[in-house]
N, CA and C atoms as an extended XYZ file, in Angstrom:
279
Properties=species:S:1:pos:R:3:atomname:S:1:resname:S:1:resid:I:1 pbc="F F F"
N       -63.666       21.843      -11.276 N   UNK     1
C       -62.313       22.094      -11.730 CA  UNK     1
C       -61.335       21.554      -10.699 C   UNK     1
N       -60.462       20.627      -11.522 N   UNK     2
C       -59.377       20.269      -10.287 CA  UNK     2
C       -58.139       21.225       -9.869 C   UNK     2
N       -57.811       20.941       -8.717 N   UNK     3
C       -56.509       21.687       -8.693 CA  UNK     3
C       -55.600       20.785       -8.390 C   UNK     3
N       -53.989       21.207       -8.567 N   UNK     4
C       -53.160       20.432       -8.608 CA  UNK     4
C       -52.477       21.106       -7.257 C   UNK     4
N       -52.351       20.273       -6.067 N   UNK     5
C       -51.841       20.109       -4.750 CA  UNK     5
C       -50.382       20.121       -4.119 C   UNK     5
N       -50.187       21.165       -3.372 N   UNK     6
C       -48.148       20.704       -3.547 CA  UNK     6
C       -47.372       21.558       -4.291 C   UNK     6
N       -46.306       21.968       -4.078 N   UNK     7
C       -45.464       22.502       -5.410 CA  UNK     7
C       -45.098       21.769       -6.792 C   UNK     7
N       -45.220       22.258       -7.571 N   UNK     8
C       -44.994       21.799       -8.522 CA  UNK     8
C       -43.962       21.256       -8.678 C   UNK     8
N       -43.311       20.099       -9.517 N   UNK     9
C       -42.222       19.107       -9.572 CA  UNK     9
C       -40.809       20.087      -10.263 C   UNK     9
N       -39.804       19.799       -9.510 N   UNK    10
C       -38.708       20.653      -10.446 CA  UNK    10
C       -38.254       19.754      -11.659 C   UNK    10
N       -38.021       20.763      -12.718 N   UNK    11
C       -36.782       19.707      -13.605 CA  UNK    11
C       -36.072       18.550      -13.111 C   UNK    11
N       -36.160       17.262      -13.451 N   UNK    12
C       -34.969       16.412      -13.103 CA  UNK    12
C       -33.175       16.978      -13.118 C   UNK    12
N       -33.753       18.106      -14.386 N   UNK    13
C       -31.744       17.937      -14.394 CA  UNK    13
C       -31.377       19.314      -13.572 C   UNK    13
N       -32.195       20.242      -12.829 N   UNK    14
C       -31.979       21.092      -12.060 CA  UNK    14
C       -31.934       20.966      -10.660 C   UNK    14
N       -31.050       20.789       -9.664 N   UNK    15
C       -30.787       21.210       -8.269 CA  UNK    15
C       -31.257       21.690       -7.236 C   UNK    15
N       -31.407       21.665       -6.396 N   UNK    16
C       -32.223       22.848       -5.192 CA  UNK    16
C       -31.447       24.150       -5.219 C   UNK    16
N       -30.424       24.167       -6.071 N   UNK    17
C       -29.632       26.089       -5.779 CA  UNK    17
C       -29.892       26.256       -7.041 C   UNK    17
N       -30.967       25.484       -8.351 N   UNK    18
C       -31.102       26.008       -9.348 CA  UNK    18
C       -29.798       25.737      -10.399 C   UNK    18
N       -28.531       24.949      -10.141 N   UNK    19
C       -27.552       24.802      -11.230 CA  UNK    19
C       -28.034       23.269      -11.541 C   UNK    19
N       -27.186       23.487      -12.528 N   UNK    20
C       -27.337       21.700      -12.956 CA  UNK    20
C       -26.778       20.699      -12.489 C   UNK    20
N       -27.233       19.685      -12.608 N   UNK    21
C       -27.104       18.977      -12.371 CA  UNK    21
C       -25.509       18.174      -12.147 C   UNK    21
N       -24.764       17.589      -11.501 N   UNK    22
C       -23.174       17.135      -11.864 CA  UNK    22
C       -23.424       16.007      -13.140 C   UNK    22
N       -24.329       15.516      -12.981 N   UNK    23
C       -24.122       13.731      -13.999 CA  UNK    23
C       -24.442       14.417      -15.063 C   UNK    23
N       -25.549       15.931      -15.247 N   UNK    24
C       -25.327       16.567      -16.673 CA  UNK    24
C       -24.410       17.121      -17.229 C   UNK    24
N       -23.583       17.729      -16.627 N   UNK    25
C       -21.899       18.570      -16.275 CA  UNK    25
C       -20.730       17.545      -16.739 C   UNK    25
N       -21.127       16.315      -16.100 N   UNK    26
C       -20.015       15.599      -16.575 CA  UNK    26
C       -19.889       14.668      -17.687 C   UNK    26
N       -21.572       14.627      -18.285 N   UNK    27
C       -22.242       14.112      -19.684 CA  UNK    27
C       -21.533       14.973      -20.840 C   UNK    27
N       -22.335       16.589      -20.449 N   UNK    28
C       -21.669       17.486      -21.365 CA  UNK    28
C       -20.482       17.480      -21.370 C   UNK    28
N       -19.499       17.510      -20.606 N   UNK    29
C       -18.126       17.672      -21.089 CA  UNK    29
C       -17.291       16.549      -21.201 C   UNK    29
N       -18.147       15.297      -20.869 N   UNK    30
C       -17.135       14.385      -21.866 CA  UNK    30
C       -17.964       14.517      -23.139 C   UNK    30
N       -18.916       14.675      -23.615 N   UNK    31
C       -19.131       14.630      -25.130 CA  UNK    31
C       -18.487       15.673      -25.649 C   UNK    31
N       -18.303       17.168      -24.995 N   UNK    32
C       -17.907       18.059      -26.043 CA  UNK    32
C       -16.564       17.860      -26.165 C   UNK    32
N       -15.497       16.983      -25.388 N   UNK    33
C       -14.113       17.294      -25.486 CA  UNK    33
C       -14.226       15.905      -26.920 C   UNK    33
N       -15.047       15.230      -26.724 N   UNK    34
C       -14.665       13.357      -27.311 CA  UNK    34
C       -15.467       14.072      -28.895 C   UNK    34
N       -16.120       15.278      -29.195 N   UNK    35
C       -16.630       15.810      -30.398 CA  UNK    35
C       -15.022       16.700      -31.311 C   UNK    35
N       -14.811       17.641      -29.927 N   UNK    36
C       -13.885       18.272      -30.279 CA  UNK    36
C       -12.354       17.647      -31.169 C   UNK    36
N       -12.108       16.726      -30.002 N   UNK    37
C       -10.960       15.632      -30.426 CA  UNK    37
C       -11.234       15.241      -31.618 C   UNK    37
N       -12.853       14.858      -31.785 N   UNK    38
C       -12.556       14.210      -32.793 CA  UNK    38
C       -12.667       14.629      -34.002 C   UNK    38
N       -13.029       16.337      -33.840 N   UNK    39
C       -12.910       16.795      -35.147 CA  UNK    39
C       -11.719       17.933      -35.261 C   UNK    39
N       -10.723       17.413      -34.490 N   UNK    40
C        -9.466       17.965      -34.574 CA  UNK    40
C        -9.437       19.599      -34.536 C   UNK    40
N       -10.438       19.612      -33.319 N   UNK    41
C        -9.950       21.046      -32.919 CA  UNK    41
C        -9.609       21.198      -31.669 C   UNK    41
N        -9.092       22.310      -31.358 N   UNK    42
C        -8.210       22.611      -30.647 CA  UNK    42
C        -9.261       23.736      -29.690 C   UNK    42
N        -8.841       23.467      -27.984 N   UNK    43
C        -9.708       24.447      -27.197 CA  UNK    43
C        -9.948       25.619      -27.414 C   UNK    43
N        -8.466       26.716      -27.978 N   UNK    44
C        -8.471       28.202      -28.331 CA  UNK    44
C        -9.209       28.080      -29.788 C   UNK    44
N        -9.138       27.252      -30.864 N   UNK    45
C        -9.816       27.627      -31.752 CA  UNK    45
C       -10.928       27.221      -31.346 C   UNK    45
N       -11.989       26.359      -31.138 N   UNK    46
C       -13.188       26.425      -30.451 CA  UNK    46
C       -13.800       27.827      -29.905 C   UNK    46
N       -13.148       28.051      -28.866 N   UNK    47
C       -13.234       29.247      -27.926 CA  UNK    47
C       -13.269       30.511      -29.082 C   UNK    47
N       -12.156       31.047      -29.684 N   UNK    48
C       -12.200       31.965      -30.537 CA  UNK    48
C       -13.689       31.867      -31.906 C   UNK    48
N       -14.006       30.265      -32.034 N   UNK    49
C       -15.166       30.739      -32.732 CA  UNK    49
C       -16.866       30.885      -32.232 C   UNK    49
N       -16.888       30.418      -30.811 N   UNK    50
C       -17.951       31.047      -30.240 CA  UNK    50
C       -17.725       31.952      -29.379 C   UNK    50
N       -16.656       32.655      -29.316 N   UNK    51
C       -16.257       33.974      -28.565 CA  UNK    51
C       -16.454       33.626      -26.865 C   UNK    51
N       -15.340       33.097      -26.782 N   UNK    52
C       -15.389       32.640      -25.258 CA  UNK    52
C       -13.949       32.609      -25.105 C   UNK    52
N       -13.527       31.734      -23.811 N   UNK    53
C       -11.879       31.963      -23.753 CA  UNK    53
C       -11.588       30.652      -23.767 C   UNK    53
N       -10.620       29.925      -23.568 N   UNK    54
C        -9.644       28.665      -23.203 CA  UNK    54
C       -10.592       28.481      -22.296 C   UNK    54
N       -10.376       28.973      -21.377 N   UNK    55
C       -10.745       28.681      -19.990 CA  UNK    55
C       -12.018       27.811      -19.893 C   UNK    55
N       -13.077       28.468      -20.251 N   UNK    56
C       -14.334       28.094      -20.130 CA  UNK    56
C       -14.797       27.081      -20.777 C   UNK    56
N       -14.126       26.717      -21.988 N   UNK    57
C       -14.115       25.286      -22.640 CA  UNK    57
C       -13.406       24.182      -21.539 C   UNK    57
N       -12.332       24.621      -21.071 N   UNK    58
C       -11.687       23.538      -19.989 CA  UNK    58
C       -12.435       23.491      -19.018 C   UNK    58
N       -13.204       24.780      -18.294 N   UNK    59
C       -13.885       24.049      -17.703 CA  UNK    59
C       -15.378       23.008      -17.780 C   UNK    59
N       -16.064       23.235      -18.644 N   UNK    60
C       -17.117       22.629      -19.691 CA  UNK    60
C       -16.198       21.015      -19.642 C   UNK    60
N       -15.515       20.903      -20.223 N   UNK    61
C       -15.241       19.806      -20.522 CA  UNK    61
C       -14.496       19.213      -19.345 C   UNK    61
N       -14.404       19.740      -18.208 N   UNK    62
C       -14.028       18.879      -16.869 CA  UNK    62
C       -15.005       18.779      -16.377 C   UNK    62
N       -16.221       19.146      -16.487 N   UNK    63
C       -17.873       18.973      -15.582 CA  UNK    63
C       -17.147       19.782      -14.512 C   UNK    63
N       -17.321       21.259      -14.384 N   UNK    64
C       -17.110       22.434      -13.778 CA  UNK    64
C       -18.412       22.964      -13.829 C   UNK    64
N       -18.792       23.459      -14.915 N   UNK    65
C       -19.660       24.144      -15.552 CA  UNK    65
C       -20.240       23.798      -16.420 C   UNK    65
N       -21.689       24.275      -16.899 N   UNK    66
C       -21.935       24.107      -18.486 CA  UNK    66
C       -22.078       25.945      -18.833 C   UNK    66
N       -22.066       25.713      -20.591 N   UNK    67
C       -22.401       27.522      -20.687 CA  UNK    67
C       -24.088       27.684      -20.583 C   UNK    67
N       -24.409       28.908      -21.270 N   UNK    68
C       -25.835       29.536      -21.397 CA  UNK    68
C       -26.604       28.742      -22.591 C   UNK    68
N       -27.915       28.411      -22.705 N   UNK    69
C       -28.263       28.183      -23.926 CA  UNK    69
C       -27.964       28.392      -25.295 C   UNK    69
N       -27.666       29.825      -25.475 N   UNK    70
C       -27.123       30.510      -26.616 CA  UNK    70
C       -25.631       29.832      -26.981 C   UNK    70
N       -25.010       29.469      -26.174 N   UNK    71
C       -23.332       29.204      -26.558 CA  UNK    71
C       -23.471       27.628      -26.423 C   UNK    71
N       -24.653       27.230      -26.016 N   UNK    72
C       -24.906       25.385      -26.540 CA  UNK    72
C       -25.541       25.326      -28.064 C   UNK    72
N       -25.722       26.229      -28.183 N   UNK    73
C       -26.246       26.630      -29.531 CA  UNK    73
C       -25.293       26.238      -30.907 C   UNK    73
N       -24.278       28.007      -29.843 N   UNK    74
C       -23.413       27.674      -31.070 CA  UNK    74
C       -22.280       27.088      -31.067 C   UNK    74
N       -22.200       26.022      -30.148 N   UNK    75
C       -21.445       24.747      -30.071 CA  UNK    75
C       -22.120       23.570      -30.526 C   UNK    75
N       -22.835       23.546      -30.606 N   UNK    76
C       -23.943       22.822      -31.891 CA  UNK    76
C       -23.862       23.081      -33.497 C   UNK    76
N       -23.994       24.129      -33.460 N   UNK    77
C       -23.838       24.890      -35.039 CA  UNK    77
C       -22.335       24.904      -35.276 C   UNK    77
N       -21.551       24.913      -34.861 N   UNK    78
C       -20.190       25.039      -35.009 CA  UNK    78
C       -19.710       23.100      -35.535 C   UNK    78
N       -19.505       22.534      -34.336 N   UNK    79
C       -19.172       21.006      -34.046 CA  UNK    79
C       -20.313       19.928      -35.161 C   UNK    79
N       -21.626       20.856      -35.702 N   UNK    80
C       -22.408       19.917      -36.195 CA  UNK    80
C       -22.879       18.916      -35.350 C   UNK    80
N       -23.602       18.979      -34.287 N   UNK    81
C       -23.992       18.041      -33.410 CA  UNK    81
C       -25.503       18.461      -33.233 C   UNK    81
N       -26.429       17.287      -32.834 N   UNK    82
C       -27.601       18.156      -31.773 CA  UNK    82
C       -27.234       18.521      -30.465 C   UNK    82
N       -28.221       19.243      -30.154 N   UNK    83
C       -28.124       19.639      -28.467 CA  UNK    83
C       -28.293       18.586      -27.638 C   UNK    83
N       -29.401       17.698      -28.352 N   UNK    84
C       -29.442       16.362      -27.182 CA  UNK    84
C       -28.609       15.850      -27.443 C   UNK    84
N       -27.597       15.485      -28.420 N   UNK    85
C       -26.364       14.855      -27.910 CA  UNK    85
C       -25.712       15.220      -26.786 C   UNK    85
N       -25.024       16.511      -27.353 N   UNK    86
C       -24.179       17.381      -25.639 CA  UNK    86
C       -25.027       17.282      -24.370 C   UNK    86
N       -26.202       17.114      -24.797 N   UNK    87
C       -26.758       17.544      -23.183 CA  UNK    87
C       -27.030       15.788      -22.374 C   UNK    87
N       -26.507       15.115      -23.527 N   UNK    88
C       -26.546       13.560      -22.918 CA  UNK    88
C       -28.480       13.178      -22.670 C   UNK    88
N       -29.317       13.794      -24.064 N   UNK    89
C       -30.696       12.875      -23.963 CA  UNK    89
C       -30.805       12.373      -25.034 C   UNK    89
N       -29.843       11.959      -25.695 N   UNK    90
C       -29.533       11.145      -27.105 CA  UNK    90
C       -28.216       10.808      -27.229 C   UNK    90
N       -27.791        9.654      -27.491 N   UNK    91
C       -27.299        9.056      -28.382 CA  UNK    91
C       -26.673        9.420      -29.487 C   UNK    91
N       -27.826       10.220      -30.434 N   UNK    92
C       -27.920       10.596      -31.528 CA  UNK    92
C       -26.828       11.678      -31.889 C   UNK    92
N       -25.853       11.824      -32.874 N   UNK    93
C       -25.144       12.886      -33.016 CA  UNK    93
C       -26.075       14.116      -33.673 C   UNK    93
């Protein structure tokens, strides 16, 4: 039986303090503002329909932050997008 030697490899898109990545941060939030724009919504209505504030969309879309899985979710389900779009591993809307 072999064993595998070394620590195991981290995620590419995860950090040594465990956040993400900046080039994913700044993937995601130019796609979600260039989705948003273009389906003519507005940050507070966004925010008010996945229950979040202004804020946290502005910062999302300045590569500040990204949110939790669950609220990429339903910024997916909302905007009609995949996740690998926002998360910048597609192309693909």
């Amino acid at each position: 039986m072999s064993r595998v030697r070394g620590k195991p490899k981290r995620p590419v898109l995860i950090t040594k303090k465990g956040k993400c990545d900046n080039i994913v941060m700044k993937i995601f939030g130019e796609r979600l503002k260039e989705i948003r724009e273009e389906r003519a919504v507005s940050m507070s209505a966004l925010a008010r329909q996945i229950g979040t504030s202004q804020q946290n969309i502005s910062r999302w879309e300045g590569g500040e932050t990204v949110p939790s899985a669950e609220t990429i979710v339903m910024l997916c389900k909302f905007l009609h997008i995949s996740s690998d779009f926002l998360l910048g591993l597609s192309d693909d809307i």
